[in-house]
C-alpha positions, 0 to 999 in steps of 0.5 A: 148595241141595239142591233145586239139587243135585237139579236138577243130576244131574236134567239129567244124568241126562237127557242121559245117557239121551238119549246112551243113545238115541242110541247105541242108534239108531246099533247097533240094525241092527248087532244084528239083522244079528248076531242074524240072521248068528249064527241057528242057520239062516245066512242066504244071500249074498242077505242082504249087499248090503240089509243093507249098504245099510239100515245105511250109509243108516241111518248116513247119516241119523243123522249130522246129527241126533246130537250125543253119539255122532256121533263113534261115527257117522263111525267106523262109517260109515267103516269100513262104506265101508272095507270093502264100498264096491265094493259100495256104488259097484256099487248107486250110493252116494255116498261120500267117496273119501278114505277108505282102503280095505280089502282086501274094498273090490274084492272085494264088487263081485263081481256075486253081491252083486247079483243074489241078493237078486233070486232070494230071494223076500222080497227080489226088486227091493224092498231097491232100491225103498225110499226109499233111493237116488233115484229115478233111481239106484233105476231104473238099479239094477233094470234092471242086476240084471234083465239080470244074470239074463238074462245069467246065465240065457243062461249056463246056458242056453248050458251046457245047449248051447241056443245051439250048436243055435241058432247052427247052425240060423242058420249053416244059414239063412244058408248056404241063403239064400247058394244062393239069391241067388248069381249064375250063373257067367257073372257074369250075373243068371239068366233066370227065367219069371217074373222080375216075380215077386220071390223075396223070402226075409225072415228071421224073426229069433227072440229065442230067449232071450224065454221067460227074459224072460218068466220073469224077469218072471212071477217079479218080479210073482208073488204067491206068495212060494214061487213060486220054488221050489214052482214049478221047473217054471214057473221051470226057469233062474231055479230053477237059478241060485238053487240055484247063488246062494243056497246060498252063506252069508252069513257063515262063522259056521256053519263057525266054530261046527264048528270051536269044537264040534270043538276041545271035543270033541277037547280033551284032558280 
């Protein structure tokens, strides 16, 4: 009897510890993202979209393969999707489109969750190229993130009035090659000395923005992890559209803490 007895809350022992295991699979990222978000040194908005991304793909992968806590599973993943699902339709996710969405839903489709992750060096392109997304979806993604740099480089560009001096020197190309073709009054070709000699005026087209393309790609095939910043001369747009990205917080947990500090100090004794 006794040896029965033992035998019993031996295998509930068990499977509690196994439900223990379980439930700490489900939480270990939710932790390290707490433990990082509430750091002393808050992370940059760079830090979002991976770690929404390696947390709803981690959910993902558990749910087939838990008994005890899928419950907890479909809970946590519902409510992730509920939240930052613009930003997982945005990087190609599958997702069930029954479930309700929050406010932030539209929100977090904003481009910045995007592109940041490309400006910090420890991140770059290599939060999309791990085995998370297929390999179809994984290409579709880099080349959208590569462009939205271009495009916010161009922009930046555009302010410093880099295109306004191109689009006139065209404006004056154009108008000189115009003086050169136009006919003579009389509606007639003009007589030339020596007409079988074409006058051919070819315009060269110049790609005025490749030194951005050429940057975008020194930067992502780089090996020095500071590069971005040690080298601001190198990196001149991308290091300008970093300073504007990533000094944007993750979280407000950083001003929260102000705010608590604030009221102890201010609290009446």
């Amino acid at each position: 009897m006794l040896v029965s007895i033992k035998r019993k809350d031996l295998c509930l022992l068990t499977e509690d510890y196994q439900m223990l295991n379980k439930l700490l699979a489900l939480l270990t990222l939710f932790e390290d993202v707490t433990t990082i978000t509430q750091a002393e040194y808050t992370p940059s908005i760079a830090f979002v979209a991976p770690a929404v991304l390696a947390i709803c793909f981690d959910l993902m992968n558990e749910q087939p393969n838990i008994t005890y806590t899928s419950s907890l599973c479909n809970t946590l993943l519902n409510l992730l999707i509920s939240r930052f699902g613009g930003l997982l339709e945005e990087l190609g996710v599958t997702m069930d489109k029954s479930i309700e969405r929050k406010i932030s839903y539209e929100l977090y489709r904003d481009q910045v969750f995007i592109y940041s992750p490309f400006l910090d060096s420890k991140l770059e392109l290599n939060w999309i190229t791990e085995p998370y997304l297929p390999s179809e979806t994984k290409s579709i993604v880099c080349e959208k993130i590569k462009k939205l740099i271009y495009d916010h480089c161009v922009t930046l560009e555009h302010n410093n009035g880099l295109i306004c001096s191109y689009e006139t020197q065209a404006a004056d190309d154009e108008e000189q090659s115009a003086i050169v073709t136009t006919p003579s009054s009389s509606g007639k070709k003009r007589k030339t000395l020596f007409h079988y000699i074409e006058c051919k005026t070819t315009k060269k087209k110049v790609d005025n923005f490749g030194f951005l393309k050429d940057q975008i790609l020194s930067y992502l095939h780089g090996d020095d992890t500071d590069s971005f910043f040690t080298k601001s001369i190198e990196y001149k747009i991308l290091n300008k559209l970093g300073k504007k990205a990533l000094t944007v917080p993750a979280t407000s947990s950083s001003v929260e803490r102000v705010y608590s500090q604030s009221g102890y100090i201010f609290q009446q004794q």
